[in-house]
BAVOTI-338729 format. One record per residue (C-alpha): x, y, z; residue number from 1. Coordinates in pm, whole numbers, always signed. Layout:
X,Y,Z,NUM
...
END
This chain:
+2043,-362,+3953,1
+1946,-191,+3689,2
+1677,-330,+3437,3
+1711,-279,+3056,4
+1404,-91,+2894,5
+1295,-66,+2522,6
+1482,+135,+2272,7
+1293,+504,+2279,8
+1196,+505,+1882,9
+944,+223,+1999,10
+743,+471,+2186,11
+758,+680,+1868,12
+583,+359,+1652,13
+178,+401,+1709,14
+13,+112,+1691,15
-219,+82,+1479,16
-617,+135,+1604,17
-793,-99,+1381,18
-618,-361,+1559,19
-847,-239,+1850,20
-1193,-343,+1608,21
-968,-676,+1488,22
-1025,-739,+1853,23
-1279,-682,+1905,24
-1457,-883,+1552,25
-1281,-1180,+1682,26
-1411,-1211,+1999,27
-1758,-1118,+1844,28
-1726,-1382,+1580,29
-1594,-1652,+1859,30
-1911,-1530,+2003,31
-2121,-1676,+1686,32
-2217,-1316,+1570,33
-2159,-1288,+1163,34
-1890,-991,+1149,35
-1849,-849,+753,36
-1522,-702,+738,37
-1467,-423,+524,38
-1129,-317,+726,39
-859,-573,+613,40
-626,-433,+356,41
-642,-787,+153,42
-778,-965,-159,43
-1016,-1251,-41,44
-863,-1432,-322,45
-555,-1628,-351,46
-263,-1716,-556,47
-355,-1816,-888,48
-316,-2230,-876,49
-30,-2160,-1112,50
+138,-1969,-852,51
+70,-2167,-593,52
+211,-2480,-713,53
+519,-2348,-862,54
+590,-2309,-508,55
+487,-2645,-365,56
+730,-2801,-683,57
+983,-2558,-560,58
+978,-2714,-189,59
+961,-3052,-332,60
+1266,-2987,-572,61
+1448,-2852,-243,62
+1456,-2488,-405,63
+1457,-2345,-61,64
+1800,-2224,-14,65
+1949,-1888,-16,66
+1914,-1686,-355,67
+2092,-1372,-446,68
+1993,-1105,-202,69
+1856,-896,-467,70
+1664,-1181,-618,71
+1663,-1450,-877,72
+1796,-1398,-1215,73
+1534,-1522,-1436,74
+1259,-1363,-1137,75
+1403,-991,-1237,76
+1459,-1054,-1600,77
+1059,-1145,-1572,78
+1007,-835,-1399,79
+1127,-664,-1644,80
+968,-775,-1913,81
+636,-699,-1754,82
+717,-361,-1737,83
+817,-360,-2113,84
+509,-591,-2204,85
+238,-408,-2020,86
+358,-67,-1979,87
+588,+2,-2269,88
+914,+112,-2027,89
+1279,-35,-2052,90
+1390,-150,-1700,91
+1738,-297,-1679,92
+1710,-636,-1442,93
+1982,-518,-1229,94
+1821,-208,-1125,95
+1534,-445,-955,96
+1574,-540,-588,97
+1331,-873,-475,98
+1237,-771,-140,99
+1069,-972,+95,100
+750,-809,+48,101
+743,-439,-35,102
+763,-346,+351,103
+1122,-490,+276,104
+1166,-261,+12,105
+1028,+24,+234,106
+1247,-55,+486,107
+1581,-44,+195,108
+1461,+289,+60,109
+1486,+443,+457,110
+1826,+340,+485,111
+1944,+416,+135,112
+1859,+755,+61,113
+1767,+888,+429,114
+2012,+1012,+675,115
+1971,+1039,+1070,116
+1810,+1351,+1089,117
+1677,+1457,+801,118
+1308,+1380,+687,119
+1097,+1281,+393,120
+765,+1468,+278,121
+468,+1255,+282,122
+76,+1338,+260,123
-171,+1310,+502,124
-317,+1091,+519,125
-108,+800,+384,126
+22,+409,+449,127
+98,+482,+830,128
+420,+236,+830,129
+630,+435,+602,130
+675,+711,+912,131
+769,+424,+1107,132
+1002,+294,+903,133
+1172,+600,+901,134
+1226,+667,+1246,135
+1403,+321,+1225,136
+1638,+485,+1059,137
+1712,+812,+1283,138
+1476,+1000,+1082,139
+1111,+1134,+1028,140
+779,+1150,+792,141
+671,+1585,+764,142
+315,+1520,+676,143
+147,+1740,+506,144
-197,+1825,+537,145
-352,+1780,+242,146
-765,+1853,+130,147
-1041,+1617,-59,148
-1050,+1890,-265,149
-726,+1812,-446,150
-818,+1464,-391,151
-570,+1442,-91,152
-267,+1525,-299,153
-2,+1747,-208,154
+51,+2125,-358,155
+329,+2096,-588,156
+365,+2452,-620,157
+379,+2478,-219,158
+648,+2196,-186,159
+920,+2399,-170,160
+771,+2597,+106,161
+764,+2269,+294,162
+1137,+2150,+184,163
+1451,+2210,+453,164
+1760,+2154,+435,165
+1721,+1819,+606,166
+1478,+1733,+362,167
+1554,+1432,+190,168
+1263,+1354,-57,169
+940,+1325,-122,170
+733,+995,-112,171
+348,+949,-286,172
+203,+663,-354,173
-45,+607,-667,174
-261,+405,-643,175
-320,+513,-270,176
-389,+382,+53,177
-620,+475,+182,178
-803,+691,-54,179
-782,+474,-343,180
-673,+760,-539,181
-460,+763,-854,182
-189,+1003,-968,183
-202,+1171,-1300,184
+90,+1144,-1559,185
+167,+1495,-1517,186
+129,+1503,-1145,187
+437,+1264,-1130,188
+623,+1451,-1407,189
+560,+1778,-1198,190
+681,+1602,-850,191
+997,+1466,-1019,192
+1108,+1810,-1167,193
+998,+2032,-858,194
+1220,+1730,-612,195
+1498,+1744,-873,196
+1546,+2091,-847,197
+1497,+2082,-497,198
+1829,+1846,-476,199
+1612,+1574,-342,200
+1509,+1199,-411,201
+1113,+1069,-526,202
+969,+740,-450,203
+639,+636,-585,204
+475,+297,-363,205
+298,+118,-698,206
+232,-162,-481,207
-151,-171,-588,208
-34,-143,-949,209
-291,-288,-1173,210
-575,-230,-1010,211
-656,+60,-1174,212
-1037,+106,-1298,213
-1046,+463,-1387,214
-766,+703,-1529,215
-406,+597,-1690,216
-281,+248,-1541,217
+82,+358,-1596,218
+436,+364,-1427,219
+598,+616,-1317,220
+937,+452,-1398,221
+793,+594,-1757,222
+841,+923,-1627,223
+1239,+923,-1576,224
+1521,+654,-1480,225
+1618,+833,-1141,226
+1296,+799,-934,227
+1260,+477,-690,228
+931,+286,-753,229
+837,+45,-482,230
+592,-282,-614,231
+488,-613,-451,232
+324,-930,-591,233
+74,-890,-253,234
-203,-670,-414,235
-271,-722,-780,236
-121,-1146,-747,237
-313,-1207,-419,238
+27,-1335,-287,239
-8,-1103,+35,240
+152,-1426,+313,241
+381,-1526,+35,242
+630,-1154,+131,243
+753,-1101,-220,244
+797,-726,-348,245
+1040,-519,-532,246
+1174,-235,-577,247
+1336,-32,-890,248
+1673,+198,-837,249
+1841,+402,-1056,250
+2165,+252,-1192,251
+2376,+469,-945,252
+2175,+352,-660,253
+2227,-28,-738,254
+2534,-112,-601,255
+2430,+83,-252,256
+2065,-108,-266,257
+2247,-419,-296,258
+2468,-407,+25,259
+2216,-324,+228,260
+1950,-589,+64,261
+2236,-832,+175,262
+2259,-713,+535,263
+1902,-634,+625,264
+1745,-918,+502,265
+2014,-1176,+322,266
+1752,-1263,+89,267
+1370,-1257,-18,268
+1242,-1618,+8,269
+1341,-1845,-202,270
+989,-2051,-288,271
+801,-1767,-313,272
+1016,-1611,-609,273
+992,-1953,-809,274
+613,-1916,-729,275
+622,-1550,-852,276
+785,-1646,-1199,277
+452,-1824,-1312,278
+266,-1489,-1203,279
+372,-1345,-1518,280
+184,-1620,-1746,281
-49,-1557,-1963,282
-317,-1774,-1796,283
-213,-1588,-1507,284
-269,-1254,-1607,285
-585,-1309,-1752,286
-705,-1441,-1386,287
-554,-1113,-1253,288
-756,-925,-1466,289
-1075,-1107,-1454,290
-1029,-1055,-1033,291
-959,-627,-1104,292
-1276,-647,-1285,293
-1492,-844,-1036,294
-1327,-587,-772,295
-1429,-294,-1000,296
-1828,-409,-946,297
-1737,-431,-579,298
-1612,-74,-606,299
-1960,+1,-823,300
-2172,-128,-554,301
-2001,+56,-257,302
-2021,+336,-420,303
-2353,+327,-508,304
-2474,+209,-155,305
-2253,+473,-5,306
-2427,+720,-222,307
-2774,+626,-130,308
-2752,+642,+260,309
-2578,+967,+284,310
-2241,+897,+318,311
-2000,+1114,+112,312
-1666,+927,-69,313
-1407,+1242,-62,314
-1172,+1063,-338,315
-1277,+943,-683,316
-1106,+594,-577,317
-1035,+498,-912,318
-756,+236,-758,319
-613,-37,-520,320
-966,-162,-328,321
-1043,+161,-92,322
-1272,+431,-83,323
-1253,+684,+189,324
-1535,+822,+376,325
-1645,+1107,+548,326
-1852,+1018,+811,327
-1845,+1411,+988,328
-2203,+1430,+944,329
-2275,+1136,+1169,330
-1990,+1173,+1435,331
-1723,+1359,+1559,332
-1538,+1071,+1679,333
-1500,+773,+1374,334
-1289,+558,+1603,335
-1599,+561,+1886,336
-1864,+544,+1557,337
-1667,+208,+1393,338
-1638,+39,+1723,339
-2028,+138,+1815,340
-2099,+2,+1461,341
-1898,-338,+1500,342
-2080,-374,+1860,343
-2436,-325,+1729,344
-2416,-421,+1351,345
-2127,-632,+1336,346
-1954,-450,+1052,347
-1580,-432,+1074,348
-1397,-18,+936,349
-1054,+94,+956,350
-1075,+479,+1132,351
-912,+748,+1009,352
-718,+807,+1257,353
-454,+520,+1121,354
-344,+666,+856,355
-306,+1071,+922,356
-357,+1346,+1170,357
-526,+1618,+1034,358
-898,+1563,+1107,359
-867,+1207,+1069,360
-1119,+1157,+1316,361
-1412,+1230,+1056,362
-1289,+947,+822,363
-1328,+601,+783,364
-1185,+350,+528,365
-1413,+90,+332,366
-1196,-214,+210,367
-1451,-367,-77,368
-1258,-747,-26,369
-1522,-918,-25,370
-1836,-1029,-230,371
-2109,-751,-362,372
-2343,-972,-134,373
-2193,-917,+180,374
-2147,-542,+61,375
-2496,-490,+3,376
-2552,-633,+317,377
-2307,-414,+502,378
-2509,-104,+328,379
-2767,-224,+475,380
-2676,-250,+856,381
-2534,+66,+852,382
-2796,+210,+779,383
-3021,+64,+1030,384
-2728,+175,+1284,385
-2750,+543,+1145,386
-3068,+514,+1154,387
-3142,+404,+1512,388
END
């Protein structure tokens, strides 16, 4: 008889190898060791109370139903006025998607504008699920290898050099995981013309939007009304386990978005977009901001301890709540030197290796989420582990 096996694009999927360290901080923890972890892509904060409960009045007022599948009414319409309010750009509410977080929107972008086939122009290193979600859909991520020099961006002028005629686009994201870097105006400006005359498609993941503490906090929806911009209330709202993203089409994309928002995923849920239209308040905001600022001294103090035991930051990491490191001079192996480090100092990375190939075994990212204390501290053990 024979027995049914897995679907072959799941042996394509890596998993990811921080989930190796997770492992192996939680059994040190359940051990009673104190494990700082500087490898968890997430705010230590959460909701603003606001937020938080909107939602609890929206499960008591039984607003847990179904909602459009591209999102509540009033929820886009605040949308876009945020984009008009804080960053000056006109974005009609029906061109915004809710998504149920902005992995949903990920997901909608792989099936709307990629064919089996063809492939989509990345950077390496970048967010590791967007290849992923890709092969989902027949296709495939072309990284390309990209320097600290040019602060891991890709060579415009190159691009078309890279570009087939299976290519179907090119996707950046700004601020970026896991460099922290952020794109320039005219970087975008020059991506969007080289893709457009390359017949392609160019999606920018804003999805640590706001946090920003260096450079131009802008949109690249400022830049023209035919690029796809992906955004989530996870990152800059602290709403990461309450799945609530977005993302913005272009007016002849909408109608295509909206079938497939309604088949992949019926809906993003319901109490967490009556929870997301008090992020938008004004006592809200300020809380954001008062949080990107308290982050920024996090940043301040990584950077400075970084600085002072040796250990070069290859990016600016002016954004999100990243810095990338090159730890080269210390190992050839940053996957061995992170779990060494958690075994003997008890301080958590994420390795390189998670979010590129080309030599992503000398780099290891920093996640400042949590307080300057425990940062300091974290300085401090490893350099008694470099040390010893």
């Amino acid at each position: 008889m024979k027995q049914a096996q897995l679907a072959r694009r799941v042996s394509k999927i890596a998993p990811f190898q921080v989930m190796a360290v997770l492992d192996k901080a939680k059994q040190l923890q359940a051990n009673g060791h104190d494990v700082i972890h500087l490898e968890v892509g997430e705010p230590d904060f959460v909701a603003p109370s606001e937020v938080s409960e909107a939602g609890v009045r929206a499960i008591q007022q039984a607003q847990t139903g179904y909602t459009s599948a591209t999102g509540l009414p009033e929820l886009k319409q605040a949308i876009s006025h945020y984009y008009s309010s804080r960053y000056k750009v006109s974005v009609a509410p029906e061109r915004i998607i809710v998504t149920p977080g902005a992995s949903g929107a990920l997901l909608l972008m792989a099936s709307l504008m990629v064919n089996e086939g063809d492939e989509v122009i990345m950077p390496d290193p970048c967010y590791p699920c967007n290849r992923h979600f890709l092969l989902q859909a027949g296709a495939r991520a072309q990284l390309i290898e990209t320097s600290p020099d040019d602060e891991f961006t890709i060579d415009l002028n190159a691009l078309s050099q890279h570009w087939s005629s299976t290519t179907a686009g090119l996707w950046l994201a700004s601020p970026a995981n896991p460099t922290g870097a952020v794109l320039s105006r005219a970087y975008i400006e020059k991506a969007w013309q080289t893709v457009k005359a390359l017949g392609g498609h160019l999606l920018v993941d804003e999805i640590y939007q706001g946090l920003v503490y260096d450079g131009d906090d802008f949109t690249a929806l400022s830049v023209d009304d035919n690029l796809f911009v992906i955004n989530s209330f996870s990152k800059y709202f602290a709403m990461t386990g309450w799945r609530l993203g977005w993302v913005v089409v272009p007016e002849w994309a909408v109608e295509g978005a909206t079938k497939l928002a309604q088949n992949l995923f019926i809906c993003a849920p319901a109490m967490s977009q009556y929870a997301a239209l008090h992020a938008f308040d004004e006592k809200v905001l300020a809380e954001c901001e008062a949080r990107r600022e308290l982050l920024n001294q996090r940043r301040l103090t990584l950077l400075k301890g970084l600085e002072r035991i040796g250990l070069p930051v290859v990016t600016p990491a002016q954004g999100a709540f990243y810095v990338f490191v090159d730890v080269s001079s210390v190992t050839s192996d940053a996957m061995t030197w992170c779990l060494e480090l958690l075994e003997q100092e008890y301080v958590a990375l994420t390795p390189g290796a998670d979010f590129g190939i080309a030599n992503a075994h000398q780099y290891v990212r920093f996640a400042y989420t949590c307080e300057k204390e425990r940062l300091v501290e974290a300085i401090a053990r490893i350099e008694r582990f470099m040390q010893s």
